[in-house]
DSSP file (Angstrom, degrees, kcal/mol; ACC not computed):
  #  RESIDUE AA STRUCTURE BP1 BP2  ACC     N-H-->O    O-->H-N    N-H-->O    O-->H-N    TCO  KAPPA ALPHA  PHI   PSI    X-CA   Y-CA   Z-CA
    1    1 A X              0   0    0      0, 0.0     2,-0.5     0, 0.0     0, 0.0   0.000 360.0 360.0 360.0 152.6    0.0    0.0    0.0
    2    2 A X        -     0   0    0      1,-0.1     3,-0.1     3,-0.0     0, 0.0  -0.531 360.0-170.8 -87.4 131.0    1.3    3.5   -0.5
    3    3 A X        +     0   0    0     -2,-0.5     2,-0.2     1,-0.2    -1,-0.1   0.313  65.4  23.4 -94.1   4.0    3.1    4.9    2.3
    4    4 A X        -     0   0    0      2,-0.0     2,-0.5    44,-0.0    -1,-0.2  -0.809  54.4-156.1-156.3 141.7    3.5    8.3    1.3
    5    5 A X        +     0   0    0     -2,-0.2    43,-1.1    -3,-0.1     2,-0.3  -0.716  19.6 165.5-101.8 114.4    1.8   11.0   -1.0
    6    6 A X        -     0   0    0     -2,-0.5     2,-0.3    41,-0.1    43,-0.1  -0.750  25.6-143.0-122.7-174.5    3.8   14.1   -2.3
    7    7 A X        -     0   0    0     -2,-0.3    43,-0.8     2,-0.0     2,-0.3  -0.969  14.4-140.3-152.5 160.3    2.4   16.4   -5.2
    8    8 A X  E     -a   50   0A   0     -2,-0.3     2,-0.4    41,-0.2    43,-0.2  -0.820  17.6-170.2-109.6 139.1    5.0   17.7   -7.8
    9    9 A X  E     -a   51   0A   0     41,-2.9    43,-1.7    -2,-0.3     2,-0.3  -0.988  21.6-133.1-126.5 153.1    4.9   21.7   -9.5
   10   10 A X  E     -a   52   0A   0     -2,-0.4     2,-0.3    41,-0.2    43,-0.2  -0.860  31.5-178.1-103.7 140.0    6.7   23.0  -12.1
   11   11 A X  E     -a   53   0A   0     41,-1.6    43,-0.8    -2,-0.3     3,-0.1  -0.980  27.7-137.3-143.8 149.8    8.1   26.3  -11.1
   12   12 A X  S    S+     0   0    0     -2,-0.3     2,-0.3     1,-0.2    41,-0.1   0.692  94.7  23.8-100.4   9.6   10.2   28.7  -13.1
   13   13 A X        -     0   0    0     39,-0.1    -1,-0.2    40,-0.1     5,-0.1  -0.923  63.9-165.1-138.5 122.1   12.7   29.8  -10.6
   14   14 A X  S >> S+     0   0    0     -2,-0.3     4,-1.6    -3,-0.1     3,-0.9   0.768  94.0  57.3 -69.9 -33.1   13.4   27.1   -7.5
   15   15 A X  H >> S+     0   0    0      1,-0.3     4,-1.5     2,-0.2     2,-1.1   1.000 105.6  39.8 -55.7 -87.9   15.0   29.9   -5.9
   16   16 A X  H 34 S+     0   0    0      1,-0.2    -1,-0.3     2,-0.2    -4,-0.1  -0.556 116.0  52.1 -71.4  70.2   12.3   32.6   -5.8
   17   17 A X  H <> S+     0   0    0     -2,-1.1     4,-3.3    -3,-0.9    -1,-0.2  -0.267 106.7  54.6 -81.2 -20.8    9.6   30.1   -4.9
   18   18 A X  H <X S+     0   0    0     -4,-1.6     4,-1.1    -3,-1.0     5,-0.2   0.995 113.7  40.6 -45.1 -78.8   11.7   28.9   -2.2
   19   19 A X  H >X S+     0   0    0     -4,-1.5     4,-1.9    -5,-0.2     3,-0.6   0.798 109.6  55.0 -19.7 -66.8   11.9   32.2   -0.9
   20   20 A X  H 3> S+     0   0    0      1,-0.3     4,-0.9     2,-0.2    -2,-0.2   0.969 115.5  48.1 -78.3 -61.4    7.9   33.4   -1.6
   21   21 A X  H 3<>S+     0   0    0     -4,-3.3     5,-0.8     2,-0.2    -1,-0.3   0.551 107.4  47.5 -84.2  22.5    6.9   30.1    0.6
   22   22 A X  H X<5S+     0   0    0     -4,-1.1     3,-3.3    -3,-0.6     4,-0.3   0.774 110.8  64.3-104.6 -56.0    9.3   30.4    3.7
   23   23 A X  H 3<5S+     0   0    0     -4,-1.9    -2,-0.2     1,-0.3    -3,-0.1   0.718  99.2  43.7  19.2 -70.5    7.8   33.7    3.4
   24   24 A X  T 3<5S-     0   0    0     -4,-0.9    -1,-0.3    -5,-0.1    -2,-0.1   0.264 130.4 -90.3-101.8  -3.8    4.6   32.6    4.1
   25   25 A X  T < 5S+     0   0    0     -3,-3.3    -3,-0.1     1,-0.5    -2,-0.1   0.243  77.9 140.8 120.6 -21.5    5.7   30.3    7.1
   26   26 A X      < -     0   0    0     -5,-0.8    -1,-0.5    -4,-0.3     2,-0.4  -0.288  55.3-116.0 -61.5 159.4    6.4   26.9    5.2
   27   27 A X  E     +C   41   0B   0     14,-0.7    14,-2.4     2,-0.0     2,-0.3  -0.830  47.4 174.0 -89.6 122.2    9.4   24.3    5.9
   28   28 A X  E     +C   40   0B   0     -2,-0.4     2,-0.3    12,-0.2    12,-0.2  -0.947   7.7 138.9-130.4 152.7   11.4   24.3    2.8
   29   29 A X  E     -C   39   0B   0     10,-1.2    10,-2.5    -2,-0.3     2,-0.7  -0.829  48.5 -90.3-173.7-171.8   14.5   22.8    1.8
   30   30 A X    >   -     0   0    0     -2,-0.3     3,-2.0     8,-0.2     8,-0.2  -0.640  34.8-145.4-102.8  97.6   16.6   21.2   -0.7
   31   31 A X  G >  S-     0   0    0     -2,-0.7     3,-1.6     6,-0.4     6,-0.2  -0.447  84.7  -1.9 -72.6 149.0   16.6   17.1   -0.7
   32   32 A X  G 3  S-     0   0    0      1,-0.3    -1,-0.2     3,-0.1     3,-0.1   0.654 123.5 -77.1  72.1  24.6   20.0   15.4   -1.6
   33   33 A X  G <  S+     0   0    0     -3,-2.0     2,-0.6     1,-0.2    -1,-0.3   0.384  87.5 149.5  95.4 -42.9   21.4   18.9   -2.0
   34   34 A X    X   -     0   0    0     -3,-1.6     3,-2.0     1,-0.2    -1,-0.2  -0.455  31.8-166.3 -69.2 104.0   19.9   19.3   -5.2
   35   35 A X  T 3  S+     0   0    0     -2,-0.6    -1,-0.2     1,-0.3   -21,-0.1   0.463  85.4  66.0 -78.6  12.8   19.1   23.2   -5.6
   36   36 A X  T 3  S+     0   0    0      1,-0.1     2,-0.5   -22,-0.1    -1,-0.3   0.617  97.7  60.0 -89.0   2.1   16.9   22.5   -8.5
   37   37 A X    <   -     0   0    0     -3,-2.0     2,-0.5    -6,-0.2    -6,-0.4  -0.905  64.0-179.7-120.0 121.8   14.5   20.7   -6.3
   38   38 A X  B     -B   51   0A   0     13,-1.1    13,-4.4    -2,-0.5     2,-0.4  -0.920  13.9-155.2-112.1 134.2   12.8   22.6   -3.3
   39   39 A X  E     -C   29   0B   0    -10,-2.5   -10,-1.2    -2,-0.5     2,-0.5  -0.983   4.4-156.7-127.6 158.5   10.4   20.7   -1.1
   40   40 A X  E     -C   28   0B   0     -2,-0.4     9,-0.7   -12,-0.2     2,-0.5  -0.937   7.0-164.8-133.6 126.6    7.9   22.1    0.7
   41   41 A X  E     -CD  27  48B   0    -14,-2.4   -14,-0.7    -2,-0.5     2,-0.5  -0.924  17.0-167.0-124.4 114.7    6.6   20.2    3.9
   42   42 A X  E   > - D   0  47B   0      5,-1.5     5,-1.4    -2,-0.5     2,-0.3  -0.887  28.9 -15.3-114.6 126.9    3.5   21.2    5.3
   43   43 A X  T   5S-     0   0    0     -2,-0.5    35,-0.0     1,-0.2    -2,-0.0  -0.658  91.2 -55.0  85.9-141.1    1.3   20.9    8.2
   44   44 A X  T   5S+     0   0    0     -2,-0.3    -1,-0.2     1,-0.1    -2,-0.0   0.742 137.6  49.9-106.9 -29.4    1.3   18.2   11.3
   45   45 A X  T   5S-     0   0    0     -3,-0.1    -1,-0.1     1,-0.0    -2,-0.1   0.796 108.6-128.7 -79.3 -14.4    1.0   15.3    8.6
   46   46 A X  T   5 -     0   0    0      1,-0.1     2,-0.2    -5,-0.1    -3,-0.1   0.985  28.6-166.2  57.8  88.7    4.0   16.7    6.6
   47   47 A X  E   < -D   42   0B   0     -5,-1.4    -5,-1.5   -43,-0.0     2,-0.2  -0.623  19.4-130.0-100.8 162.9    2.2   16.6    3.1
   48   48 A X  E     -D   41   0B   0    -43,-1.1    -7,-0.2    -2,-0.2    -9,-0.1  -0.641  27.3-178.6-110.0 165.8    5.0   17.1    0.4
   49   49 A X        -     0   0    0     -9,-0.7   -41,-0.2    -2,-0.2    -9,-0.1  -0.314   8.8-161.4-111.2  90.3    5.2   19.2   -2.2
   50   50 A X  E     -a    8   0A   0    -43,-0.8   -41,-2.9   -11,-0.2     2,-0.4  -0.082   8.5-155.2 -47.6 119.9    8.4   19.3   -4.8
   51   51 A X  E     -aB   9  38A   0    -13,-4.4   -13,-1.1   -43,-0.2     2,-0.2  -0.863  18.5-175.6-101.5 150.5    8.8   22.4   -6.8
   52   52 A X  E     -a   10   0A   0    -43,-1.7   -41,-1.6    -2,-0.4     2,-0.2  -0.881  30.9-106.5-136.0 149.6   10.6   21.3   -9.9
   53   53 A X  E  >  -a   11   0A   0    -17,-0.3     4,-1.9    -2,-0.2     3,-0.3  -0.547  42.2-107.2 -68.0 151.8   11.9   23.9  -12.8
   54   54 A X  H  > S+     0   0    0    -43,-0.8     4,-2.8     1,-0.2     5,-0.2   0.760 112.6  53.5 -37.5 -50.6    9.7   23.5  -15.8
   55   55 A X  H  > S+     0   0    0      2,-0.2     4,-2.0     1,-0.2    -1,-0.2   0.947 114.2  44.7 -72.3 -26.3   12.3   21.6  -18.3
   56   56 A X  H  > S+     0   0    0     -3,-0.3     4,-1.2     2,-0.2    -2,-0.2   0.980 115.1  43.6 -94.7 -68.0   12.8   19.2  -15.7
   57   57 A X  H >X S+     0   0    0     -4,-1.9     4,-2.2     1,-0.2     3,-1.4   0.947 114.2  58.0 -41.3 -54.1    8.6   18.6  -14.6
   58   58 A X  H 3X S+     0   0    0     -4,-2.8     4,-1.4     1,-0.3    -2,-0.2   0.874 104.0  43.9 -85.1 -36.0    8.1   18.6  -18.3
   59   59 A X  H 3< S+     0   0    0     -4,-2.0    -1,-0.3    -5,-0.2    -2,-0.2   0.743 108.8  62.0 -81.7   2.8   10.6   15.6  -18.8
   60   60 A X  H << S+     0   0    0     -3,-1.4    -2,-0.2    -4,-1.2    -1,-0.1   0.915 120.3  20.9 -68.0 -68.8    8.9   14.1  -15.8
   61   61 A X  H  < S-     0   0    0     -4,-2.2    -3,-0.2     2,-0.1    -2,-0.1   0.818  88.1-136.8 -93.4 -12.9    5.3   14.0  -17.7
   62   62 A X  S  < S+     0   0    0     -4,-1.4     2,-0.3    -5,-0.5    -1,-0.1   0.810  72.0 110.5  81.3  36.9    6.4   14.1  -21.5
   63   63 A X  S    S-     0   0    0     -6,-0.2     2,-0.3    -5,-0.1    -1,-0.3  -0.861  81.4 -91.0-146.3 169.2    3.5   16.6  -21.7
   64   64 A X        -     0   0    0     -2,-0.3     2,-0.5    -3,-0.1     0, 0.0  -0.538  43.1-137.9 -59.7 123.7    2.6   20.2  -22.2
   65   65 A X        -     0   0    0     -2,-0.3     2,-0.1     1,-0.0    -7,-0.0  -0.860  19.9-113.5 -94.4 148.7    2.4   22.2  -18.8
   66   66 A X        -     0   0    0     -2,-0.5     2,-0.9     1,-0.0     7,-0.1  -0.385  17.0-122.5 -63.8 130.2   -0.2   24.6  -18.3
   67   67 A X     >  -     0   0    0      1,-0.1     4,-0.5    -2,-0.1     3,-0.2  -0.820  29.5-155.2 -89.2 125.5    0.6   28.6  -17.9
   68   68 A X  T  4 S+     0   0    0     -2,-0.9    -1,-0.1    52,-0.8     5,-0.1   0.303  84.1  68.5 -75.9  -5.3   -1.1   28.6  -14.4
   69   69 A X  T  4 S+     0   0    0     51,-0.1    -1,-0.2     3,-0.1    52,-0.1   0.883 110.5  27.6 -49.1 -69.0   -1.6   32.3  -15.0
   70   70 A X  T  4 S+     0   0    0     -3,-0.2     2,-0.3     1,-0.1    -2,-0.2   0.343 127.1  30.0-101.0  -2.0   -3.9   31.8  -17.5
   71   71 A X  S  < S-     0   0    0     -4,-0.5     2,-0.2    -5,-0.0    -1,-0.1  -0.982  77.1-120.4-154.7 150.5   -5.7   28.5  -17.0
   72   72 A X        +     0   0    0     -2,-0.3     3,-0.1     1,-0.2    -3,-0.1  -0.415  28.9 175.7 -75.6 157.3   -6.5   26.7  -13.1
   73   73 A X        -     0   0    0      1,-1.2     2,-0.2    -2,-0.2    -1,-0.2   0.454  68.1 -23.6-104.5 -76.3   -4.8   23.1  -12.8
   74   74 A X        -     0   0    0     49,-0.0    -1,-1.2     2,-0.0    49,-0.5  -0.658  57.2-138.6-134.8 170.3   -5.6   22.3   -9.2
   75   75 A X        -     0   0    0     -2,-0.2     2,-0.6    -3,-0.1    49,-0.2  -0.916  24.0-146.9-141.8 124.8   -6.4   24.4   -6.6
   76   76 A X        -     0   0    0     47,-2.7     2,-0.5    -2,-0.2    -2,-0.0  -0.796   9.7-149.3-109.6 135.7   -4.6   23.3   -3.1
   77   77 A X        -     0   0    0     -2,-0.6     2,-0.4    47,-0.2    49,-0.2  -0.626  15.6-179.1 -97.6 130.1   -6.1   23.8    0.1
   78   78 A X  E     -e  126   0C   0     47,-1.3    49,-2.9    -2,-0.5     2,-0.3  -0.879  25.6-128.8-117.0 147.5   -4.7   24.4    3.8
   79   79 A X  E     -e  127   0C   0     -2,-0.4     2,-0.3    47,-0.2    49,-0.2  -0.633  18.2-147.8 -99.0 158.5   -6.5   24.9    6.9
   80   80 A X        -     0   0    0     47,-2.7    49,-0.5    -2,-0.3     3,-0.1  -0.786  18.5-127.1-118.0 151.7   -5.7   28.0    9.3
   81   81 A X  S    S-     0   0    0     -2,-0.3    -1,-0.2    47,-0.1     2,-0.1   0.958  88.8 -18.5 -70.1 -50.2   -6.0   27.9   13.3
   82   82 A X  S  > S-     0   0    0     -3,-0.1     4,-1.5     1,-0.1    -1,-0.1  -0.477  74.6 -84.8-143.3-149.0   -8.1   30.8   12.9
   83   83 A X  H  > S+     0   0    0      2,-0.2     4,-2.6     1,-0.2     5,-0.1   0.898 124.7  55.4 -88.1 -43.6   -9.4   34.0   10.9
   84   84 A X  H  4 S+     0   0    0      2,-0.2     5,-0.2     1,-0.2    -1,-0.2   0.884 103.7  51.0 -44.6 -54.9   -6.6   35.9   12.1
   85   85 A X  H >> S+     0   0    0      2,-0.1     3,-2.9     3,-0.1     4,-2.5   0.988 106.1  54.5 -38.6 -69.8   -4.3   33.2   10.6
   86   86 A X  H 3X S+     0   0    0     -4,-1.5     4,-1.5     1,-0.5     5,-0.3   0.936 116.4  43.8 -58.1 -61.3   -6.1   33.4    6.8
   87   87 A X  H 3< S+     0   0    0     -4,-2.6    -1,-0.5     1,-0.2    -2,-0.1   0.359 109.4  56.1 -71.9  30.0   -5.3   37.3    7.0
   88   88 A X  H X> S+     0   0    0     -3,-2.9     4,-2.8    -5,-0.1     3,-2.1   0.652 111.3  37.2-104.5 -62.1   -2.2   36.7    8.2
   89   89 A X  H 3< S+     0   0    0     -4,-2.5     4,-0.4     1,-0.3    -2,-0.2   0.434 113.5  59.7 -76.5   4.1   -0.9   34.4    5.3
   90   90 A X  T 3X S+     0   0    0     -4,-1.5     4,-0.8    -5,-0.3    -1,-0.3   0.501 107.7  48.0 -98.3 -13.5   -2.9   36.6    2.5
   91   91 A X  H <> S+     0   0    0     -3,-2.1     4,-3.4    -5,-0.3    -2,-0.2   0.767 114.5  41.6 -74.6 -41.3   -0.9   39.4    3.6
   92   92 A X  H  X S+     0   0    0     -4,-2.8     4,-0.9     1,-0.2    -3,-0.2   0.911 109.9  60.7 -75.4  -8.7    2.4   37.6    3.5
   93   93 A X  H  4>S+     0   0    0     -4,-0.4     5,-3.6     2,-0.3     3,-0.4   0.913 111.5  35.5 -56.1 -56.3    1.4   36.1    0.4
   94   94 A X  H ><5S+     0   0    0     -4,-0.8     3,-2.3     1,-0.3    -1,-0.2   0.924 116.7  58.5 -68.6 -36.2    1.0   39.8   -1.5
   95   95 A X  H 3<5S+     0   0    0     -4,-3.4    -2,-0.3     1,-0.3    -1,-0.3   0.689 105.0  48.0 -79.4 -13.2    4.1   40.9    0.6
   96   96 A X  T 3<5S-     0   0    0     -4,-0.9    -1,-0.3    -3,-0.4    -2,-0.1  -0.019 134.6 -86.7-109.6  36.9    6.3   38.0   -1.0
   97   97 A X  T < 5S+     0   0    0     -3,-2.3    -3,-0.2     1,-0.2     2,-0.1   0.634  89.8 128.8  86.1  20.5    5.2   38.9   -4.6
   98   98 A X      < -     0   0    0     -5,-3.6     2,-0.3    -6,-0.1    -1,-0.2  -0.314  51.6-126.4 -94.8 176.3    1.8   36.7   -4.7
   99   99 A X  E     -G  117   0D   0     18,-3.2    18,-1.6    -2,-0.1    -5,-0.0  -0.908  11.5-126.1-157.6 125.6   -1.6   38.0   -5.6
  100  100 A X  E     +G  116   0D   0     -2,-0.3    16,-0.3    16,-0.2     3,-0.1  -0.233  31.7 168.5 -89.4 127.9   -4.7   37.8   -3.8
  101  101 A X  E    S+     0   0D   0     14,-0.6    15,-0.2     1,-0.0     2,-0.2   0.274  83.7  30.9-124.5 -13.0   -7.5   35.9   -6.6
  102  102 A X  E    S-G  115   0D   0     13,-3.2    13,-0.9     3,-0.0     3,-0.1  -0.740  83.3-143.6-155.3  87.2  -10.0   35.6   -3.2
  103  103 A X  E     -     0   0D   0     -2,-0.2    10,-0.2    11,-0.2   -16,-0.1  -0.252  34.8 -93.2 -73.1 167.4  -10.2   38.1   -0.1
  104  104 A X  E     +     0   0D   0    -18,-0.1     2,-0.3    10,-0.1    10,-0.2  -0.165  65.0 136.3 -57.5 167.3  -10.7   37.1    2.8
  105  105 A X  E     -G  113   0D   0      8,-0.8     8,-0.6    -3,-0.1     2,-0.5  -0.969  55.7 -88.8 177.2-168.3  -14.1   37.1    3.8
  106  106 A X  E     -G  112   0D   0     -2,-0.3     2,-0.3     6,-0.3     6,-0.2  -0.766  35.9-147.1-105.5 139.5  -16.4   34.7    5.7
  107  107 A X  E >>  -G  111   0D   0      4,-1.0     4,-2.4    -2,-0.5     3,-0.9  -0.906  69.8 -31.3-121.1 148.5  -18.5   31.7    3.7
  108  108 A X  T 34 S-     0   0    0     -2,-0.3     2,-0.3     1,-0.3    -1,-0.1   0.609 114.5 -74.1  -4.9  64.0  -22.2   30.3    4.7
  109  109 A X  T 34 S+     0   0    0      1,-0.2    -1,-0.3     2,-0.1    25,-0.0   0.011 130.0  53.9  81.1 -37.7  -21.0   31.2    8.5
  110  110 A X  T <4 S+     0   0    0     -3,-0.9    20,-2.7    -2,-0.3     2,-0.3   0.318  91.6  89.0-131.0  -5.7  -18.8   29.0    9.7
  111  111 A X  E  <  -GH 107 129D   0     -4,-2.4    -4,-1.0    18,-0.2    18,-0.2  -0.601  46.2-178.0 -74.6 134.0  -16.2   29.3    6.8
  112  112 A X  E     +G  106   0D   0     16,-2.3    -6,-0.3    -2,-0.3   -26,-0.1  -0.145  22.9 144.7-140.7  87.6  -13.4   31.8    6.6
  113  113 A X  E     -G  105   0D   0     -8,-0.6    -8,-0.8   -10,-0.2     2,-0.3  -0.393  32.5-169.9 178.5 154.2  -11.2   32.0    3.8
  114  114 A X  E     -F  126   0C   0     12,-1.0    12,-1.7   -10,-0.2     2,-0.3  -0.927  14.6-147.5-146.0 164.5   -9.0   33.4    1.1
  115  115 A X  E     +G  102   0D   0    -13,-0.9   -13,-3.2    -2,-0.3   -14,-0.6  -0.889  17.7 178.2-162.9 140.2   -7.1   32.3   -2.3
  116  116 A X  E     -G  100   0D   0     -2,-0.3     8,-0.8   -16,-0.3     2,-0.3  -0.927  26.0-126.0-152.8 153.8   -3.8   33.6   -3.6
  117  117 A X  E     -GI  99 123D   0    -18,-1.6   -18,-3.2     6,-0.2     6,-0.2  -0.700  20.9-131.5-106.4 129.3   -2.0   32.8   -6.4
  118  118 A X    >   -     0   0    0      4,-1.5     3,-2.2    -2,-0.3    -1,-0.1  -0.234  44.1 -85.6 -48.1 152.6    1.8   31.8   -6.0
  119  119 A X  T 3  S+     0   0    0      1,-0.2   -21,-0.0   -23,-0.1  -103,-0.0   0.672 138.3  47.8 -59.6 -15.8    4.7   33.6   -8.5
  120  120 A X  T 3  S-     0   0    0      2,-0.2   -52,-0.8   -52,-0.1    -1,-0.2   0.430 120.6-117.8-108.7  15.8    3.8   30.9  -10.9
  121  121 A X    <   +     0   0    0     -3,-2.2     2,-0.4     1,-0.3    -2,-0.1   0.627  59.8 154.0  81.1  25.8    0.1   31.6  -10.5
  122  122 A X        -     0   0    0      1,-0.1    -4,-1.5   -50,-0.1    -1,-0.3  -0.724  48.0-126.1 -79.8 131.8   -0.4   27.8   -9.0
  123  123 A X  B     -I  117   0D   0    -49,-0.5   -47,-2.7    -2,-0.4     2,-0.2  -0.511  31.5-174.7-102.2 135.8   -3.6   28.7   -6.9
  124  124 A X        -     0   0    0     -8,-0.8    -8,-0.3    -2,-0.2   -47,-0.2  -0.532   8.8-160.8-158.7  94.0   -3.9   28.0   -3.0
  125  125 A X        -     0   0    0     -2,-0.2   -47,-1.3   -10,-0.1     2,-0.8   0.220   7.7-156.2-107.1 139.0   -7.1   28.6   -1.1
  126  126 A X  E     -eF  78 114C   0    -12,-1.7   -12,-1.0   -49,-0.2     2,-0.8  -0.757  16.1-172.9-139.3 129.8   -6.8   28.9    3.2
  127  127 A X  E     -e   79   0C   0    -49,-2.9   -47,-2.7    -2,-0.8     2,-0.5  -0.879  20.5-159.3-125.9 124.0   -9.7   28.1    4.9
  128  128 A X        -     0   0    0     -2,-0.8   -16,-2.3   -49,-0.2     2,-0.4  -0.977  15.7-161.1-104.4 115.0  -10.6   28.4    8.6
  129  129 A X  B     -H  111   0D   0     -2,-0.5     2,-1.0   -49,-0.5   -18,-0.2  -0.897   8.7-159.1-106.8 117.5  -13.6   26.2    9.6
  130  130 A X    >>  -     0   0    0    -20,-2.7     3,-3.0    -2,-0.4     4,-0.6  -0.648   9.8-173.6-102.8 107.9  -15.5   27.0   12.8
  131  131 A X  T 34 S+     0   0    0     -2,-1.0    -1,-0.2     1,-0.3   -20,-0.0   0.030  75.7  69.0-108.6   3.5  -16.9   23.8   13.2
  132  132 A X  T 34 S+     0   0    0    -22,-0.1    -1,-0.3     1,-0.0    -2,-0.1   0.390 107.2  46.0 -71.4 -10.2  -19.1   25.0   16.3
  133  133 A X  T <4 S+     0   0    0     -3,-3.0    -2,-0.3   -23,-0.1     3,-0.1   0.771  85.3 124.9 -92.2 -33.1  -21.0   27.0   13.6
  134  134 A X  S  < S-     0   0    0     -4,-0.6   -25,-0.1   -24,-0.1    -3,-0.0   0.053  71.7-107.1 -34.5 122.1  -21.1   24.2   11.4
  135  135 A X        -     0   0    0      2,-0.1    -1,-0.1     1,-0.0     2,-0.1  -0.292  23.8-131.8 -59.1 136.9  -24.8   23.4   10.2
  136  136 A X              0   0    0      1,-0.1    -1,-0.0    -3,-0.1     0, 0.0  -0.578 360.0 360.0 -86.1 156.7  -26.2   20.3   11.8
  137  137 A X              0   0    0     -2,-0.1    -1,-0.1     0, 0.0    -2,-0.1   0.317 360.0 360.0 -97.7 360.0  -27.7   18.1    8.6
């Protein structure tokens, strides 16, 4: 069975994206050494994510990447301790060259939440749930 999950981006500087997520509060660093590779480990479960430079993801999938600018891929989501958090990390987000696609603001009550766009426009939503608000079904 599979023992661990990572997800891969193609990015077009490893350098400044390193940079734009320690920014923003992430564990970053460089496996084996290799400064083309940045990994990004996030949260208590230590989900991966590998930034890769473009030629390099692109011999990974043999396939056209998507300008993330101009067209969604995914959109990945992280939870905030609180509301305070979600404006915390959409402010360092614009302050480390990122760009706000969702302010914060509050969803059907118990939501609270924001999406900003990374320097290669990979989209990444932060969501605070207060789950005492949460509608009983």
């Amino acid at each position: 069975m599979t023992k661990q999950f990572w997800i891969n981006l193609p990015v077009k500087d490893t350098n400044k994206s390193k940079e734009f997520y320690s920014k923003l509060g992430f564990s970053t660093n460089t496996p084996l050494g290799n400064s083309d590779q940045v990994q990004l480990v996030i949260g208590d479960n230590n989900a991966t994510v590998m930034l890769f430079p473009v030629s390099t993801f692109e011999n990974f999938t043999k396939h056209e990447i998507v300008d993330a600018k101009q067209a969604t891929e995914v959109l990945f989501s992280i939870d905030a301790e609180s509301k305070e958090e979600v404006d915390e990390i959409a402010r360092r987000a614009v302050k480390a060259g990122g760009t706000i696609f969702g302010e914060p603001s509050e969803n059907q009550g118990w939501m609270y939440g924001c999406g900003f766009a990374d320097l290669d426009g990979h989209r990444w939503n932060v969501l605070y749930m207060d789950m005492s608000k949460m509608p009983k079904e």
